[in-house]
Every structure is written in structure tokens, then in C-alpha cells.
N, C-alpha and C positions, 0 to 999 in steps of 0.2 A: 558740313560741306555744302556751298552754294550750288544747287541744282541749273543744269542747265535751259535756259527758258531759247536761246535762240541759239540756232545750229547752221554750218556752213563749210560747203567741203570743196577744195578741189577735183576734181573727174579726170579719169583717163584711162587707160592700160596701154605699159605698164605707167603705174603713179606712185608709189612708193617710194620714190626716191625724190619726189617733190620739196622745196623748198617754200613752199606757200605757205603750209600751216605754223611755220615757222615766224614769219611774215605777220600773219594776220592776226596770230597768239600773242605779238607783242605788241601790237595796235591795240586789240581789246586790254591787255594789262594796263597799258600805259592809260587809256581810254575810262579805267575803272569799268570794266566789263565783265565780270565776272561771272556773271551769269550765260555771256558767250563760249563760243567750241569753234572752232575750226577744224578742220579732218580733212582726208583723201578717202575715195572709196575706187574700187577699181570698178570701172564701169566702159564697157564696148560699144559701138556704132548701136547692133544690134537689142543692149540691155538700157539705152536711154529715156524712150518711154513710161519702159514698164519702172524703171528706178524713178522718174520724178512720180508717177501714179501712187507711189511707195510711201511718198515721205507724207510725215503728221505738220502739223501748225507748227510746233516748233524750229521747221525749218528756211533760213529766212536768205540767206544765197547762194550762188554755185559760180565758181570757176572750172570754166570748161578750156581745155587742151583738143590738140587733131586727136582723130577727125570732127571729132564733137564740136567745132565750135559750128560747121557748117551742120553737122546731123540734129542740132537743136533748132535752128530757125524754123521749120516747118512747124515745132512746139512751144511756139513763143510770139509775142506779141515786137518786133523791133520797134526800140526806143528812141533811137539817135541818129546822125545822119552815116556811120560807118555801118556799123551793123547791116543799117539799111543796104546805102550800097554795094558793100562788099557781099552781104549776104555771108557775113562772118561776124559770130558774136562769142566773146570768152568770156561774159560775164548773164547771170540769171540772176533778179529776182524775183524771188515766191511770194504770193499771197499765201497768206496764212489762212484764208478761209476755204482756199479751194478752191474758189470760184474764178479765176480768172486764171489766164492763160500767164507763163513766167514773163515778165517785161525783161527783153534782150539788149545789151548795149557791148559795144568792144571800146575795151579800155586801152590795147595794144598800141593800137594808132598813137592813144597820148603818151604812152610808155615810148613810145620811139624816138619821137616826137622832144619827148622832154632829155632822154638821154644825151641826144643829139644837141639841144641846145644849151644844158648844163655843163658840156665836156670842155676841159680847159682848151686855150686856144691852141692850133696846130703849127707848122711853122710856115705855113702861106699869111701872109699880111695882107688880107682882105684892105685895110685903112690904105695903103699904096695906090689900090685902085678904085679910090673909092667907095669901097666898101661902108656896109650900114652894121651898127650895130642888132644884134637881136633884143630879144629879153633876157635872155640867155648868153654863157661868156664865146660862141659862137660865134664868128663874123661872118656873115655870108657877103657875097657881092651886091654889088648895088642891083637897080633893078634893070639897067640899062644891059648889065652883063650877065650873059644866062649862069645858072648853075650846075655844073656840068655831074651827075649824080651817076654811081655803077650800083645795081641793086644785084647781089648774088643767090644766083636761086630763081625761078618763077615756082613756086605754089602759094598758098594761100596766105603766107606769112610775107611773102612778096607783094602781096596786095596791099597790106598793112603799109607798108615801107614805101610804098609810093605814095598811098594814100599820105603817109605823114611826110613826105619831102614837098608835097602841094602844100602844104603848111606851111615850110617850112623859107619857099620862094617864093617869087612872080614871075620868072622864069628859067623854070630848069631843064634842062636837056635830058631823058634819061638813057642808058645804056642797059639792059637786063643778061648777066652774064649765066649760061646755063647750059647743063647736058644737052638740053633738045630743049632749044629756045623757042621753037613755034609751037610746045605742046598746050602752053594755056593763053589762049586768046583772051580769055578775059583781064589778061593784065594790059595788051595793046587795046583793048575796048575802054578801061581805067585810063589811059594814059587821054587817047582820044576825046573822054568826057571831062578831063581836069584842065580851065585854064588856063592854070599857070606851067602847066606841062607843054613846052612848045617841039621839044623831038621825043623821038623814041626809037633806037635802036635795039637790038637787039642779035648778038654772037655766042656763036658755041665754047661753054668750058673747056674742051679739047685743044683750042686754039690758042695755045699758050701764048705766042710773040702778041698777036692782036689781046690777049685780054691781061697783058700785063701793060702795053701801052694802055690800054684806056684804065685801070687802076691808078699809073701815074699820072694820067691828065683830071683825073677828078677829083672834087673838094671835098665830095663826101658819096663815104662805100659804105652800103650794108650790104652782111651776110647771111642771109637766112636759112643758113645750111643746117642739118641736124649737126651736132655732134662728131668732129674729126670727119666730114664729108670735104672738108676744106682743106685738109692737111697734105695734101697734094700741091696745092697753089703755092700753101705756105713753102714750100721743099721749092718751088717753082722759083716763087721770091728770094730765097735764101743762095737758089744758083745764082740769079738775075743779077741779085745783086741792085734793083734800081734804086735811086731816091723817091722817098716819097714825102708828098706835105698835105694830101688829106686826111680827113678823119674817118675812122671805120668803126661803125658798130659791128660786132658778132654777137648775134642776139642767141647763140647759143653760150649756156654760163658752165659748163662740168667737159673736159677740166675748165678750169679758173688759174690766168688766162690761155683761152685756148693758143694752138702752135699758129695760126696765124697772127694772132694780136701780137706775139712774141716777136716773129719776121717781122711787122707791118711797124711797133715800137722800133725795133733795132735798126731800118731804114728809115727813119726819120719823120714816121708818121704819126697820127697822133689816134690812139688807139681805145675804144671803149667796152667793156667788158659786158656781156647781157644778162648780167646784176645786175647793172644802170638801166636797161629795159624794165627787168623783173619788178624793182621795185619802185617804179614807176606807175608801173600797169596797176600794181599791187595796189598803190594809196589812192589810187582813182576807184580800184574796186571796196575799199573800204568805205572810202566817202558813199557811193552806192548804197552797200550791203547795211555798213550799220548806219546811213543816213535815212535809210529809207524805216527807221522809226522816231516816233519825237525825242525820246531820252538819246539815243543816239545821236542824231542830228545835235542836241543841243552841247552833246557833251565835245563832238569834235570842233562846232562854232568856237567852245572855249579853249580846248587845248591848242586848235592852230594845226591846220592842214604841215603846213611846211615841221613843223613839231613832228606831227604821225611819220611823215620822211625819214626824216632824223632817226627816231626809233628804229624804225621798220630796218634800215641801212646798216644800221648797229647791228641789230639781229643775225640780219645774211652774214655782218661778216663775225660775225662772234660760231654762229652756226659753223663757216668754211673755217674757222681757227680750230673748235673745238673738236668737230665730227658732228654729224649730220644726228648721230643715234643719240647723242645728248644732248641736242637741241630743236629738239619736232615739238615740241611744246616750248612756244615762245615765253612764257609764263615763268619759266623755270632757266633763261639763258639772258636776260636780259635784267639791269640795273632798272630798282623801281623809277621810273621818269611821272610817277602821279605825283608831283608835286603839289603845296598847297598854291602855289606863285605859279596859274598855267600861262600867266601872257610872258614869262620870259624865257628867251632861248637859250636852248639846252645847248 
């Protein structure tokens, strides 16, 4: 049995119920990695230290979850420009000698980012008013017309979500819908430092008529709600009854889809499930983790970034078909994709 030479785990509590190692097991399969691991360990605000002090050379990254994405920067060196100014990073890598501080980056942002622009089109016809193509099957509006964005939720995940709609326009208007909208400043201090960010509102969840008018007037809603934190709204929308023709990420994935995307599909909108985040974030932190050795690097130069996707997406949804307990070992859930032919698509 091939030993393991390089090791990498998701972090959190609770974490066991994770979907990463799922993810990341079928990248290295596909990858011919067999000497990789991927894992979860259950790790606290308080036990993050002492756990990286812990680990030997063999360990080469980490995906970090709340609160840890913020409780590691003070133990890390930020590499990128979100990290940096979000002061929120969900990805670590290790030096294997020990000597250097974890190099930090957040992958979330491109996770959003990309969901957002791969989601099929919605039913507003951006092309009417002269709308620009993305790179993505996405239409945003031209630049002349702002893009009118409701982000759900302020905490740290709402950072993320701004941070990727300034990507994603030249100017967007944004709205931030939430229990107690003025608790985190730093998201109107984001908005203030971004560009292509030219409003910023911000209304209370409570406020049902006002925050179902501005869902209907905007092209694109995320929710950064944990977990059925939203299932309120959705009951809200199902009385309301409104049409809708933006697109919504819910970047929370269990259930799959959750009762909002349900309401927000069956009013006419166009709805994205956050397995499209997941695994997004995922192949960025692949590219990282196992890029950041030469045999790695070189192996994914050949198989093809947009390849590793593919996999990876297989995985999740083979994992949501099967059950989670027969599929935590991507190794064992997924069709061999190492072909000897890596440049053609799978």
C-alpha cells in the first residue's frame, strides 16, 4: 500500500459532516496522487495554534471554515490581495521544513465569483439593454447601468460576496439585507474602498415588504445565511408570491437545494446551489495545495484545471446521490478519469 508522503485536511467544529475530503480525494485520484490524503480534524478558535505547532513535513495544506478563517491570519504570512483585505483566509499552506510562517490566501471569493458567472442565464435579458457578455454564460449590464446586487447576511462570508460582485461589475449598487444591518462596519468600509462599488445600502431582515421589493429589483442575490437561517424569507416569498428574474447563490449546500432556491426557482428566478461555490473554491485550493510542489504542479499543467472541475463536481454529486458515509474517500466514489489521453475532455 502506497504511503502517504503529503497530508491535508479541512478544519473546523463541528467538521465531520464536511464535503471537502470528498472533493480533494477525487482530485488527487484523478491527479495520480496516491501518495496524497485529504482529512478533516475537528479543531477550535482556541486549539489552532497548538494543532499547526503539531503537524510533521508531511503536512502540505489546510482548509479552514468560521471562525478560523479569521483566527489564522495572525499565524500566517497573507498571500493575495482578499486575504489581505478581508483579513479572511480559508486556505493554508505549510512549509514542510518548519521554518516559515503558513502562506494564507482565500479561495472563496473565486468560488463565488465563478458560480456566479458559470450559472445558466436567468430570465432578465441583459442583451435588451445592452448588456455585455462575461466570460461566463452570466449577462451583466453594460457599464453605463449600475448593477443592482442584495447580499444576505453581513458576517465574514458577506465580505467574500462583495468582494466578488466588484469583480464581477464596474458598477454595482449594493443592498446588504440582515438582522442588525449596522453590526459590521466593515462591510460599508469594503464597499467604500471598492471602485466599482458606487451605493451601499443597507435594511433590516425583519422588514419583510422592503426586503422582498429589493430581491425583486436585483440581478443578482447572495445568501450567506448558515443553514435554513433563510427559510423564513423563503415562506415570505412563497406567501408574496412575487416574480423574480435574478440570480441567487445560496452559498449554504445541506439540504441540497435549500427551501429558498426552491421559492426563488419556482418564481422565476434563476437559482444556484453552494456546491457551485464549494467546488469552486475547492479547485482553486487544489491548484494551491498540490501546486505548490513541482510533481504536483506539473501533473495538473497536464491534466487541465477545467478537468480537475469536472471531477471534483462528479464527486459532490455522486457523494449527494450515494450518502456522504460511502463517499468521504473520493478514491473509492468516483470513475478512474487518469487517463492515458489527459488533453481531452472528459
Amino acid at each position: 500500500m502506497t504511503g502517504v508522503d503529503h497530508r491535508c485536511a479541512v478544519l473546523g467544529r463541528p467538521i465531520s459532516h464536511s464535503l471537502s475530503p470528498v472533493l480533494h480525494n477525487a482530485a488527487y485520484h484523478a491527479l495520480g496522487l496516491d501518495d496524497w490524503l485529504y482529512t478533516w480534524a475537528e479543531v477550535g478558535e482556541d486549539d489552532l495554534a497548538g494543532f499547526l505547532r503539531s503537524l510533521d513535513s508531511t503536512w502540505t495544506g489546510l482548509s479552514l471554515t468560521m471562525p478560523l478563517k479569521r483566527t489564522v491570519i495572525p499565524l500566517g504570512e497573507c498571500m493575495d490581495e482578499w486575504s489581505t483585505r478581508l483579513a479572511v483566509a480559508n486556505t493554508a499552506i505549510l512549509d514542510s521544513s518548519g521554518r516559515n510562517r503558513p502562506r494564507l490566501y482565500n479561495t472563496d471569493v473565486e468560488g463565488i465569483r465563478q458560480a456566479i458567472l458559470n450559472a445558466p442565464c436567468g430570465g432578465r435579458d441583459a442583451s435588451s439593454s445592452g448588456g455585455r457578455e462575461t466570460s461566463g454564460r452570466l449577462r451583466l449590464p453594460s457599464d453605463a447601468d449600475p448593477t443592482r446586487i442584495a447580499i444576505i447576511g453581513n458576517g465574514n462570508t458577506a465580505l467574500s460576496a462583495v468582494a466578488a460582485c466588484s469583480e464581477l461589475t464596474d458598477h454595482g449598487r449594493i443592498v446588504v439585507i440582515a438582522r442588525h444591518p449596522g453590526r459590521n462596519t466593515a462591510i460599508l468600509d469594503l464597499c467604500d474602498a471598492l471602485p466599482s462599488i458606487h451605493a451601499f445600502d443597507a435594511i433590516s431582515l425583519d422588514d419583510v415588504p422592503a426586503v422582498l421589493d429589493r430581491l425583486v429589483d436585483s440581478e443578482i442575490v447572495i445568501s450567506t445565511l448558515p443553514a435554513h437561517a433563510a427559510d423564513s424569507l423563503a415562506l415570505s416569498l412563497r406567501d408574496r408570491a412575487p416574480r423574480l428574474d435574478g440570480t441567487l447563490l445560496d452559498v449554504a449546500y445541506d439540504p441540497m437545494p435549500s427551501l429558498l432556491l426552491r421559492e426563488w426557482d419556482r418564481h422565476g428566478g434563476t437559482p444556484i446551489g453552494g456546491e457551485h461555490m464549494l467546488v469552486h473554491q475547492a479547485v482553486a485550493q487544489v491548484r494551491l495545495m498540490v501546486g505548490s510542489t513541482a510533481d504536483g504542479l506539473a501533473r495538473i499543467d497536464s491534466f487541465g484545471m477545467d478537468r480537475i472541475g469536472e471531477v471534483m463536481d462528479r464527486a459532490l454529486r455522486n457523494a449527494v446521490l450515494n450518502g456522504r458515509e460511502s463517499a468521504m474517500d473520493g478514491r473509492t466514489t468516483v470513475s478512474d478519469d487518469r487517463s492515458d489521453d489527459r488533453g481531452r475532455s472528459s
